[in-house]
Every structure is written in C-alpha cells, then in structure tokens.
VEXKOLPA-274002 format. One record per residue: x, y, z of N, C-alpha, C, CB in turn; residue in three letters. Coordinates in steps of 0.1 Angstrom, whole numbers, plus 5000, padded with zeros to 4 digits. Atoms other than C-alpha are relative to their C-alpha. Glycine has a CB too. Layout:
% residues N
XYZXYZXYZXYZALA ...
END
This chain:
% residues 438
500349964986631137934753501349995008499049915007UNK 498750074991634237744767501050184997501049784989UNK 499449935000635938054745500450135008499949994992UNK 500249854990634138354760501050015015498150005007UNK 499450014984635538244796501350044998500049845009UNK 499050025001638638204784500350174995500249874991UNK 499649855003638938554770499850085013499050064988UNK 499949944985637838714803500950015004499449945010UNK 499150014988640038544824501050014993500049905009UNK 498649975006643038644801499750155005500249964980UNK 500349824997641339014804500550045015498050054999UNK 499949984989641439004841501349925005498749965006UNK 498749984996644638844842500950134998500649904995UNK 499249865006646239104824499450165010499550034978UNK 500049924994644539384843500349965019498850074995UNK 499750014983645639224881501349994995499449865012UNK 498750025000648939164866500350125004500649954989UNK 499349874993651039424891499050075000501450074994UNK 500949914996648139564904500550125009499249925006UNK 500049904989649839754930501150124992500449935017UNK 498749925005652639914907498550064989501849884992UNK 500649905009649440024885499550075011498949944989UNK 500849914990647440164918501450145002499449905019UNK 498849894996651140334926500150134990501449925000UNK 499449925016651040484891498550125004499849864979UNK 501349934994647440634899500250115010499149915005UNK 500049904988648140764932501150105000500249925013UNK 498749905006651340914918499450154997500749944983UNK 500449865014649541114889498850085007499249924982UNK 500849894990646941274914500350055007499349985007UNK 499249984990649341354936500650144996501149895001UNK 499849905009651341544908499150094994500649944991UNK 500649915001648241664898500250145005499249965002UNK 500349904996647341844926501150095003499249975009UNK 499249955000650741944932500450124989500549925001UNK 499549895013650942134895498850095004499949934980UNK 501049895004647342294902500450035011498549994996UNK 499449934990648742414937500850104994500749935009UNK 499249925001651542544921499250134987501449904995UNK 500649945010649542704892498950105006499549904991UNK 501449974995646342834914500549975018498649874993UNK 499650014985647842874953498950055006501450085006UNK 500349964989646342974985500350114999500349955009UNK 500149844996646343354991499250055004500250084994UNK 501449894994644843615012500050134990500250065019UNK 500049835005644144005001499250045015498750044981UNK 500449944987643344245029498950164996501750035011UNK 500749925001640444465026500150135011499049934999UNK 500249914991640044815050499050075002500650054999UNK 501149894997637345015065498749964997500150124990UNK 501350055006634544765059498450055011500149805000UNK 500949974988631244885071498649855001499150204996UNK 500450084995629044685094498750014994500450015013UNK 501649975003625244615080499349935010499449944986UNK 501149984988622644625108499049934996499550165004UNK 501850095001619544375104499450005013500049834996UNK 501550044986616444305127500650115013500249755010UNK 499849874989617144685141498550045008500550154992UNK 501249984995613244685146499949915015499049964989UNK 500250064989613744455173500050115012500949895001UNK 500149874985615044775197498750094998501650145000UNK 500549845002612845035179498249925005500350094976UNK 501050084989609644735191499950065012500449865005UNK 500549974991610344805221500850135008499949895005UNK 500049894995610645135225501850055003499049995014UNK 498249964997614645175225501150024991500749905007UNK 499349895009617145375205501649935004499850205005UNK 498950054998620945265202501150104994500049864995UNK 499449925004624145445197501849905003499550155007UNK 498450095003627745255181500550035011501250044987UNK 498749964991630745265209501349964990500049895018UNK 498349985001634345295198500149974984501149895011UNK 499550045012633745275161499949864995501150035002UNK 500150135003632544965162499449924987499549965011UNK 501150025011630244945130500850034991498750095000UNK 499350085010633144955110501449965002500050084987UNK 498850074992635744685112501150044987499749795003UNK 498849925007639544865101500249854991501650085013UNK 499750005009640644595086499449815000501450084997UNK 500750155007638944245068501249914992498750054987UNK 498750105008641743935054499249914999501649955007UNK 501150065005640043725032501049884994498950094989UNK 499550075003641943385025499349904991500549985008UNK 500450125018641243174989501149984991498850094986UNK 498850015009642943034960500250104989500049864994UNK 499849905009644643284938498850064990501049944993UNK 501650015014641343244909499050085008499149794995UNK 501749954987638843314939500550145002499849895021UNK 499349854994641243614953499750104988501949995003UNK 500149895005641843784924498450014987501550014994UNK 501149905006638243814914498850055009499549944989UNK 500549944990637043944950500250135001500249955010UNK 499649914998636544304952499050015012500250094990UNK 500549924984635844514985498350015003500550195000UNK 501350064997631844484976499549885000499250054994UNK 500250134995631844144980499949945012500849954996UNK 499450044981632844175016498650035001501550115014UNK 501749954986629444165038500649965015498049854998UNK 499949994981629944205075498550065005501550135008UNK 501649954989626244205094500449975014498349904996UNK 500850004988624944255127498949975006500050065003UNK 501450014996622244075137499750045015499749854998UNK 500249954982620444265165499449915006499150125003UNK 501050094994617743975174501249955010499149874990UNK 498850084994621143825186500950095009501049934987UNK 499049934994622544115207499449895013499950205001UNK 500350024983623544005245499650125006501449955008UNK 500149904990622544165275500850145004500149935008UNK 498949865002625844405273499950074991501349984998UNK 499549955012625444515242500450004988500450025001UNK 498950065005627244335225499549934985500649895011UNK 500850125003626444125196501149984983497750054999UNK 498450035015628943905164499750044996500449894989UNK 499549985017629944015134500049834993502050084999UNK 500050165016629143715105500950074988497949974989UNK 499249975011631743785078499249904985501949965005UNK 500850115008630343605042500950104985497750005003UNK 500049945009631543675009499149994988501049994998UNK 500850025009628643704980500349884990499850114995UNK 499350105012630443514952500649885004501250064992UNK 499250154998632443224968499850015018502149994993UNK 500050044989630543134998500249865000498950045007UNK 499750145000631942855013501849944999499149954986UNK 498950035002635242874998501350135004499849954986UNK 498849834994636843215015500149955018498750254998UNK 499949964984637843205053500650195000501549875009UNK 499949874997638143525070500650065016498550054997UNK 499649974989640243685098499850164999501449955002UNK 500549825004639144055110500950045011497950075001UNK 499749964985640744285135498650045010500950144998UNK 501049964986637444325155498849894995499250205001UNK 501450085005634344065155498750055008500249845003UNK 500850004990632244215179499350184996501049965016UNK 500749835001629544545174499750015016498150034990UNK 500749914992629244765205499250075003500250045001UNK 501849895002625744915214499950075013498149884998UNK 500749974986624645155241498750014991500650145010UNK 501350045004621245095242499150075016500049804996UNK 500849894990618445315259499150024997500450115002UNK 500949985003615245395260499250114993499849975008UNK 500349955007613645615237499350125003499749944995UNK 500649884996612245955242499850104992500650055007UNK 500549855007609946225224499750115009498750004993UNK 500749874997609246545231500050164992500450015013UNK 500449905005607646875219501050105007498550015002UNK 499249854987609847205225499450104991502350045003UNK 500349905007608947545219501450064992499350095008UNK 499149965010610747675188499850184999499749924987UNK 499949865001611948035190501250074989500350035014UNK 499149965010613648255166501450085006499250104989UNK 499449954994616848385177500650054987500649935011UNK 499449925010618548685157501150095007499050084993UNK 498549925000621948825159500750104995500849934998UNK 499649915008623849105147499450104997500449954991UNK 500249834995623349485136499250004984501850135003UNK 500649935011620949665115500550094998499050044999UNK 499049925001622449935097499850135002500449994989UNK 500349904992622550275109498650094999501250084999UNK 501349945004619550455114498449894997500650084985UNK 501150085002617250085113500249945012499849914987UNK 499650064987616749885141499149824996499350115017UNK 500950115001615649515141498849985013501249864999UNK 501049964985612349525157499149875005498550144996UNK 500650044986611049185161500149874987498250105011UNK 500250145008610648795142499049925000500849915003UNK 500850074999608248595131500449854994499050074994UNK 499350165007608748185126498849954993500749875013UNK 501250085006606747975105499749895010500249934984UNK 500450094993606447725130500950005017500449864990UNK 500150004988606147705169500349925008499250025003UNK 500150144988606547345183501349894988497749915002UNK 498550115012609847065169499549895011502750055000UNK 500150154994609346715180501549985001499249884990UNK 498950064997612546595191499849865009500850115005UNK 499850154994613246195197501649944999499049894991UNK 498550115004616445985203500149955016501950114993UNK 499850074985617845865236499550095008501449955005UNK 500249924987616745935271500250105005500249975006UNK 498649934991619746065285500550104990501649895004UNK 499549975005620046305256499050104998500549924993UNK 501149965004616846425248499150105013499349884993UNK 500449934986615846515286500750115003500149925011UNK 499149864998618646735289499750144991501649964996UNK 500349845009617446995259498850095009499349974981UNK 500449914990616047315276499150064987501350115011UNK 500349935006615647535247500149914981500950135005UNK 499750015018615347505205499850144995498949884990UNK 499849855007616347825182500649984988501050115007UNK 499349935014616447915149500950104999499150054993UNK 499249865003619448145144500250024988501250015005UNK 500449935009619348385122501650095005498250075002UNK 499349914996622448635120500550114989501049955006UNK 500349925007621948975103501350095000498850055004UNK 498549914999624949235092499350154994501649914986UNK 500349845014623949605082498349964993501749984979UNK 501250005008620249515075499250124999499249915003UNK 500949875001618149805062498249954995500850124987UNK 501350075010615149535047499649915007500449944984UNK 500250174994612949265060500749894993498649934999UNK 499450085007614848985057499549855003501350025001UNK 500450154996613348625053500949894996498649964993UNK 498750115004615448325053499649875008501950055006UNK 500150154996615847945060500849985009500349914990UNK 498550064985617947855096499549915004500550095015UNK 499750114992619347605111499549995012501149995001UNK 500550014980617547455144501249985008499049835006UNK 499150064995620047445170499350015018501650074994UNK 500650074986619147285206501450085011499949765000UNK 498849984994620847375236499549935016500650184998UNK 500350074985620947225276499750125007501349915007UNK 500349944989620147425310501650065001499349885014UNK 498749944995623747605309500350054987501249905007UNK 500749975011623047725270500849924992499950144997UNK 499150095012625647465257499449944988500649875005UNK 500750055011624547335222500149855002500750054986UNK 500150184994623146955225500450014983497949905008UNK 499750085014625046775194498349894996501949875005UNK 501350135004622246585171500349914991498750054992UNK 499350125008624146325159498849895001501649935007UNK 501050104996621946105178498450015002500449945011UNK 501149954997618646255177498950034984500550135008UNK 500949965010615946295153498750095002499649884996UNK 501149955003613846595143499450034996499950035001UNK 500650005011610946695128500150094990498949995002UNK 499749925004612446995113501450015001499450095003UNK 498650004998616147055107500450174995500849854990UNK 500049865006615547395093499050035000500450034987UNK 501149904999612847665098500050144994499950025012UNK 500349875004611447975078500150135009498849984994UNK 499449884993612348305097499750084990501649995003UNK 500049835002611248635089500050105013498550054993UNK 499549904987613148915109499550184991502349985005UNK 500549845007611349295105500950105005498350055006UNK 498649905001613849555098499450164999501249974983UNK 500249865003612449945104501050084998499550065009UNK 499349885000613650255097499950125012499750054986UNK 500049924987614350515130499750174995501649985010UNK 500149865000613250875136499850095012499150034992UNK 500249974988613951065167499250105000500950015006UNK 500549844999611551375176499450015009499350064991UNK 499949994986610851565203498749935010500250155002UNK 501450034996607951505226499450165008499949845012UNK 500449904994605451815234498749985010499850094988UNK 500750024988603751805262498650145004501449995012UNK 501049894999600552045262499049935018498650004980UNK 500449994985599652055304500050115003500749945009UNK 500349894995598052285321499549985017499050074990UNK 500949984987597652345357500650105007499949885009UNK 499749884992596852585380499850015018499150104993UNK 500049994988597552635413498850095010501350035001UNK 501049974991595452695443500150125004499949925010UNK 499549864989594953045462500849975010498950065008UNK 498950034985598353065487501149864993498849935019UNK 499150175006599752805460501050094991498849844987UNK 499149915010602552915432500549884993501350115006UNK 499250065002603752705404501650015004499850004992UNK 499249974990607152675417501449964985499849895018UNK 498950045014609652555385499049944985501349835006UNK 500450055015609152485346499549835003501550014986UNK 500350135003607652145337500649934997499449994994UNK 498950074995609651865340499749824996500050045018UNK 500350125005609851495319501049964999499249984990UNK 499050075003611951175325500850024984499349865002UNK 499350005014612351195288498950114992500149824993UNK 500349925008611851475264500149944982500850105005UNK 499950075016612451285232500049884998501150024992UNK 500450124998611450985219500449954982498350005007UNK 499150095006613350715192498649904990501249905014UNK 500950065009610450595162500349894992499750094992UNK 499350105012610650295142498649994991500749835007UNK 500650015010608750225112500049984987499750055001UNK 499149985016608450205071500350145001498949974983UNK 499449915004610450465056499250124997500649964990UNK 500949874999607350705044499550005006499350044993UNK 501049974988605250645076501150125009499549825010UNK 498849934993608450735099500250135003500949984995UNK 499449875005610050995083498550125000500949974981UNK 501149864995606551205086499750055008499050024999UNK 500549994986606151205121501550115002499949835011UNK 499249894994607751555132500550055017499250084996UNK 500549974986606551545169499249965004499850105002UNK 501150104992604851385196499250085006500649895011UNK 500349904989602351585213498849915006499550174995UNK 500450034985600951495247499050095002501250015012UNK 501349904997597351605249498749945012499250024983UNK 500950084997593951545270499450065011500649875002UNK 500349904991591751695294500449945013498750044999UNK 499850024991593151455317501650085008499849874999UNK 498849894999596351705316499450125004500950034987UNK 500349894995594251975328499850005014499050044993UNK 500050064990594651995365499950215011501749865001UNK 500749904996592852305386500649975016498450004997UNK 500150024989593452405423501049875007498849984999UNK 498950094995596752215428500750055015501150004989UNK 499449944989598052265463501449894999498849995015UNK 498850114998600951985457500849984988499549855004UNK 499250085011603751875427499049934995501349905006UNK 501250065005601251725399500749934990498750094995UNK 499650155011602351405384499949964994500149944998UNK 500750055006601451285356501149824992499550154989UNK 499650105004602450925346499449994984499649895010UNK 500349945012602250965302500549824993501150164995UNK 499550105009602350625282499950054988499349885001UNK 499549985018604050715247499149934993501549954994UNK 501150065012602150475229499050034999499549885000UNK 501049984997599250565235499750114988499850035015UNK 499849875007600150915215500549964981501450105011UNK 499450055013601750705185498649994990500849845002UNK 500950015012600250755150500149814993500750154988UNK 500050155004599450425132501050004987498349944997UNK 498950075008602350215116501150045008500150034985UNK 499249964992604550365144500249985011499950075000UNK 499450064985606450235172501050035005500349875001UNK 499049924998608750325193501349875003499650125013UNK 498850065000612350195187500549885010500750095002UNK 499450114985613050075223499049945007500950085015UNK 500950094994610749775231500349955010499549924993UNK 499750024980612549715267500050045004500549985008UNK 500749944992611049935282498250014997500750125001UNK 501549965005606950015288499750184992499149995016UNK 500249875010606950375271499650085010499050004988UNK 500249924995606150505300500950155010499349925004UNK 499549814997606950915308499450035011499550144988UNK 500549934989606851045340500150215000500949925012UNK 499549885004606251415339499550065014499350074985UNK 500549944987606151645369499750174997501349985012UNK 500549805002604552055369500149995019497550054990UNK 499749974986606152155408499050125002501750045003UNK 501149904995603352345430500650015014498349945000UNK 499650014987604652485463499050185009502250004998UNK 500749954993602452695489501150154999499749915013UNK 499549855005603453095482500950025020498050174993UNK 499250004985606053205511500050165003501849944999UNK 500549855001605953545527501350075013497950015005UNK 498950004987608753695552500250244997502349824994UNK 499749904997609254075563501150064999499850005009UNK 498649935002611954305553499950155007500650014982UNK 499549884998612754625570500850124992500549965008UNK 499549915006613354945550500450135003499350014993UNK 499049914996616255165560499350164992501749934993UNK 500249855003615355565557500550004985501050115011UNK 499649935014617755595527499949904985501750065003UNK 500550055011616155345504497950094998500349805004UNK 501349895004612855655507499750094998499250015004UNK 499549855003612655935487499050075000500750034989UNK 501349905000610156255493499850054989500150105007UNK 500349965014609056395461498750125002499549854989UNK 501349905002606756695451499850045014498649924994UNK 500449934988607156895484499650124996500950025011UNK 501149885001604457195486501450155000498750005019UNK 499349904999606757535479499950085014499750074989UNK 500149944989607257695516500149905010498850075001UNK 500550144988607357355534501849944999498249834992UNK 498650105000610357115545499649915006501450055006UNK 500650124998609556755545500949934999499049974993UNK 498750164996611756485564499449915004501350015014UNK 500350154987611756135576499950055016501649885000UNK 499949984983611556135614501049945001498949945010UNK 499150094997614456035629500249885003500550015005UNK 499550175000615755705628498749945001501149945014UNK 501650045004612155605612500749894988498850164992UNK 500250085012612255305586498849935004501249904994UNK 501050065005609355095575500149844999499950064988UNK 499950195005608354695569499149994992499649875012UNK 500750095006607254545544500049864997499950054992UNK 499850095003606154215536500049974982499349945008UNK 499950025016607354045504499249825000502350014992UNK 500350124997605953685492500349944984498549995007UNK 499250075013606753445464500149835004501950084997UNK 499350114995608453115461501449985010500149934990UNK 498549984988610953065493500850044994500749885006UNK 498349985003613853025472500150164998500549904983UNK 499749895002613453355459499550105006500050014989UNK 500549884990611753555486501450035008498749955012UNK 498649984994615053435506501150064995500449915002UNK 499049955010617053575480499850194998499849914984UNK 500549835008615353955481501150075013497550085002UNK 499549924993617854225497499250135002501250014995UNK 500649865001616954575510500350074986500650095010UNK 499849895010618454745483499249964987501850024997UNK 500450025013616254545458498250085006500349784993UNK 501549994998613154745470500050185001499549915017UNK 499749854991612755155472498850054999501150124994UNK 501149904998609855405483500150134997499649995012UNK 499649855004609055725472498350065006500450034978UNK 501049924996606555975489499850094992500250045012UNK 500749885011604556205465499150075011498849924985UNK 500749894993603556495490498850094994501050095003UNK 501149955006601356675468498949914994500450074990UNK 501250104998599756375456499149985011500449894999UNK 500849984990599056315490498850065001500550045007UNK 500949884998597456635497499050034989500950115000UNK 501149995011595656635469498649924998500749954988UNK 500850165001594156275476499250045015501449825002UNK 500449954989593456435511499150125003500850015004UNK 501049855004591756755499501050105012497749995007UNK 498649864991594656975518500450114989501949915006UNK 499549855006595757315509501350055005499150115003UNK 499049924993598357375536500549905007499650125007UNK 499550074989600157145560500650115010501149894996UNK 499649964988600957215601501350065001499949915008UNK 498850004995604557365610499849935014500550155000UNK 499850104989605657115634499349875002499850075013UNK 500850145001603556825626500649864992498550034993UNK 499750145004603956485621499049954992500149915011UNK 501250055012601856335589500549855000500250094981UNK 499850145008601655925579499650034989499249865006UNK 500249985011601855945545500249894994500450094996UNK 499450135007601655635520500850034989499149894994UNK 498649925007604655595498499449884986502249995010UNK 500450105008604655405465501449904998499350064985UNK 498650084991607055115471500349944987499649875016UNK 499750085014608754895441501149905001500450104988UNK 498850104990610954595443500449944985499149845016UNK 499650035012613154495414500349845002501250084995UNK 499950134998613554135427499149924988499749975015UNK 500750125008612053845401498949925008501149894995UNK 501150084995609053655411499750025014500349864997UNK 500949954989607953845440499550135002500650005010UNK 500949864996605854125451499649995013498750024991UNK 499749924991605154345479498449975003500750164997UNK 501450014998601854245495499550065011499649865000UNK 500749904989601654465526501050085004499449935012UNK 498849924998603454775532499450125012500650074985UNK 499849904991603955065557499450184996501649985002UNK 499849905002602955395558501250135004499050015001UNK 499249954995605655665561499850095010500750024993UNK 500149874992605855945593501150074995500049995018UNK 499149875002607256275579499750105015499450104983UNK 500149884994607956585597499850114994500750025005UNK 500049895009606756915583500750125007498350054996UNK 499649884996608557245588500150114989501249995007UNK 500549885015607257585570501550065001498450175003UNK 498749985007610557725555499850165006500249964980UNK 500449854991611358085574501150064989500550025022UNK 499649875003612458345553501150135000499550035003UNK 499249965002615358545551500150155001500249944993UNK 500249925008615558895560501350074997499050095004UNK 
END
C-alpha cells in the first residue's frame, strides 16, 4: 500500500516539475500552430457582381390590394465581397450568394434590408455590398376592361382595297398600378399590310396608348392577352358607270330646261374577284323616278346601295353612298320679236297682178322656249313667205281688186334651236293689176 502512494507521488512530482516551462511549451505549439494554418489557409475575400435581389412575403402588398415597382435598380446589388478563409473562398461560386428582400419588413418609405447569406458556409463568410437597401414605389392596384380594336396600316395592292377587320376578341383586362393603368384611353391590335391582294389573318401585338395617342410602356402592367388573332378583308375593285333610268315630265307652260344631272356618275366596287369583275353597270331604277307634272327642278336623293347586287360593296365606306341627282324644270318663256319687211317673201303671184308689202309694214311675232335661248333668237333667225295663190285658193277667189289692200297669212319659220313661233301676224299686201304695154 505504503508502495502505491509512493509511486504516485513520484508520478506527480515529475509531472509539476517546471510546470510552467511545460505550460510555456504548450502555449508555444498552438500558437505556431495556428500561425502555420494561417499561413497555409489565410483570410480572403472574392468579389462577386450583378447579384439579383430575391423577393419573399410579396403577397403581403398583393393582400392588400397594391402593386410595386423597383427604383434605381435597386433589386440587383452591382457588386457583393464575400470575406472567408482561402478553403471556404475558393469553393464559393456566384450561386451561393443569396441576397433577399423581405417585404413583411418594408418601412413606410419603401424601403426595406437586404440579408446577404451564403448557402454552404453560413456562419463563417462576412459580407460587404455596395447597396443594402431595396427601393419600392408602392401603389394601389388597378383593373380594368378596355375595348380592343384592330388597327391596320399600310396599302393593298393596286386595284384591291382593304375593306374592313375582324378581331377574335373585344374586351383586354388590363391591371398594374393606379397611376398607370388610369391613364390608358385606347388598346389596338396593329396589324400592318404591304401590297395585299388576299385576306390576311395574323397574330398582333396589343399595344395601349394614353389621351394624346402616346404608347403606355407595359413593363409594369399585366394583361390578359399580349397578342390577338386579326383577320383583315382584302377585295378586289371595279369601277362602272352608274345609269340612271328617270323620267319626268313637265307641266303645261313648264319645259325641261337642261340634261340630267348627278353628284357622281360613276361608282368604285369592291368585292371577290368573280362577283366584282361581273358587275358592268349600275342602273338606277323605280317608279319612284317617275315624276309627272313638274313645275320646279326635281331632285332626287339616290342611295347606291340600295342598287348593289349581292356580295358587292362599294369601295369608299366614308361616305353614305348617297347620289344626289337633279332633272332642271323651268316655266316656258315667251318675248316678241318684230319682223323687218325684208326677212318676207311673196311667192306665187296670180299672172296680171303686182303684189307688195305696204310701206314700211313689218310684222310680230311671238317666240317661246327656255329664256336662255329665246334671248338668244335674232331677226334674221326667222323668215316669212306669202303663198298668194294658195291664199286665193283657200279663199275661193278668182281675181283680186286693183288698188286694194289684202291681210294675208304667211308661213313663218325660225331656224333658232329649242324654240318655236307660237303666235304670228298676218301680212297687208298691196295689189296692183299690171297695165300693158302698147
């Protein structure tokens, strides 16, 4: 027993002997340790670029009713420095980096940290960024329905005309911010055609535009269509004339007064290619074109369509088709001309007789017509001729008086256009029996 002790306390002398020169020896070799694995395994950073920001608890805005939009680039930070020991560094790559945003945690500005974290060695990376902070405008949310229209541009090719579009769909939901979404006026499919001779159906782009027709950008906007089906109908043209079958007749003391008379005489067809091309002529029929006992200009207001064969339209749909046609009626005019002696010639005098005018004798007649050209009749467009034996013949005579004065009618004739002689004169001759010679 006595021995056991005795061995101990030899053991425990020997390990206190220069206790502090063995602790020194210890504190040395940990020292140098860490010093060799420093030197072996250092501290270093690496600098990442362009990290993007991940967005959590975004339902919190979209709760309550509010839409958000980054400021200045803020959702991704330029550049991330990630400081570890050499071992850790070089086996971090660029998807390791997480940078979130928690929204539950935005302030009242807007505003709200960046948490930096690396997947693989959390715990043992620090991190310095050039930006810590996400930027938000933040706003209240807004739908609404717009009407969707097709809009088409550009030329059909000669001889077709683009006549009109149909969309597959009428109404776009559009949502995103307030201040963004209130301002759109219009939405349009464009469509833009070069030289088309064919219907052409196709897929376009929606594009929005404000109250001044500027295009609203949809960066920030969500709709329920981003593209729409479009069919634009492409005819083929055929001009021909238009015939107008009108009849009217003027009143007693009336005269038509000029040809018949239409805004437009020809008219611009669209259609398919064999409908079209068959249509020769338009004719303008109807007993309401029959017009009796006109004392005035008779007007007829003519809607073209109306006359169109089926599958046929007319070209220019900005206007109503309507033809105004006028038939001029003007009250017959009547005015007096005076006929000079030597526009009246005696004819067929009886053998033994000498048959003159009376001196300084002419005649009136009246002429009648339309003004313009009654005013236009001269003497010389009018001459009379006295048939003496006719007369006498018509009279049952055998002989005329020496020295007498006869009224005889003459037969009168007027080369003027569109008038005639509606009351005339009879002429006074003078007879003298022819004396003999001896």
């Amino acid at each position: 027993m006595k021995s056991s002790r005795d061995q101990l306390k030899k053991l425990r002398d020997k390990i206190l002997h220069n206790w502090y020169l063995k602790l020194f020896s210890l504190v040395s070799a940990v020292v140098l340790w860490a010093v060799a694995y420093n030197i072996e395994n250092p501290v270093t950073s690496t600098r990442f670029a362009n990290v993007q920001v991940t967005f959590l608890n975004t339902e919190v805005l979209e709760d309550n009713g509010q839409v958000y939009t980054v400021l200045n680039n803020s959702d991704v930070v330029r550049t991330v420095t990630v400081s570890a020991s050499r071992s850790i560094i070089d086996d971090i790559s660029d998807s390791d980096i997480e940078v979130t945003a928690d929204f539950s945690k935005m302030r009242l500005d807007g505003t709200v940290d960046l948490t930096f974290a690396c997947s693989k060695y959390e715990g043992n990376v620090t991190f310095t960024a050039s930006s810590t902070t996400l930027e938000l405008d933040v706003e209240d949310k807004m739908e609404r329905y717009l009407r969707l229209t097709a809009d088409v541009t550009g030329t059909a090719a000669d001889g077709y005309i683009i006549s009109g579009s149909t969309i597959e769909q009428n109404q776009l939901s559009v949502s995103g911010p307030e201040s963004i979404v209130s301002s759109i006026v219009t939405a349009k499919a464009s469509v833009v055609l070069e030289d088309a001779t064919e219907n052409v159906v196709t897929y376009a782009d929606i594009v929005l535009y404000d109250s001044e027709g500027n295009e609203v950008s949809q960066d920030r906007l969500t709709l329920g269509s981003s593209r729409v089906r479009v069919t634009v109908e492409v005819l083929k043209t055929n001009t021909v004339p238009l015939i107008f079958e009108v009849d009217v007749t003027p009143a007693t003391g009336y005269l038509l007064s000029g040809e018949l008379t239409a805004s437009e005489t020809m008219v611009t067809l669209a259609g398919k290619s064999g409908v079209v091309d068959a249509v020769t002529e338009i004719v303008i029929s109807g007993e309401e074109y029959l017009v009796t006992n006109a004392t005035e200009d008779v007007v007829f207001e003519i809607d073209v369509d109306d006359f169109l064969p089926t599958g046929v339209v007319r070209a220019d749909s900005s206007g109503n088709g309507v033809i105004t046609v006028t038939q001029p009626v003007e009250e017959i005019y009547e005015s007096e001309i005076t006929l000079a002696g030597s526009r009246i010639t005696i004819s067929n005098v009886p053998e033994g007789y000498i048959v003159e005018l009376v001196e300084d004798s002419s005649v009136t007649v009246v002429v009648s017509g339309l003004q313009a050209d009654v005013e236009n009749v001269r003497t010389s467009d009018i001459t009379a001729v006295v048939d003496v034996e006719a007369w006498m013949e018509d009279e049952g005579l055998i002989s005329l008086v020496d020295g007498r004065t006869y009224l005889i009618p003459a037969e009168y004739t007027i080369t003027a256009e569109n008038v005639e002689i509606v009351s005339e004169s009879d002429i006074e001759v003078m007879v003298t029996e022819e004396v003999e010679e001896e």
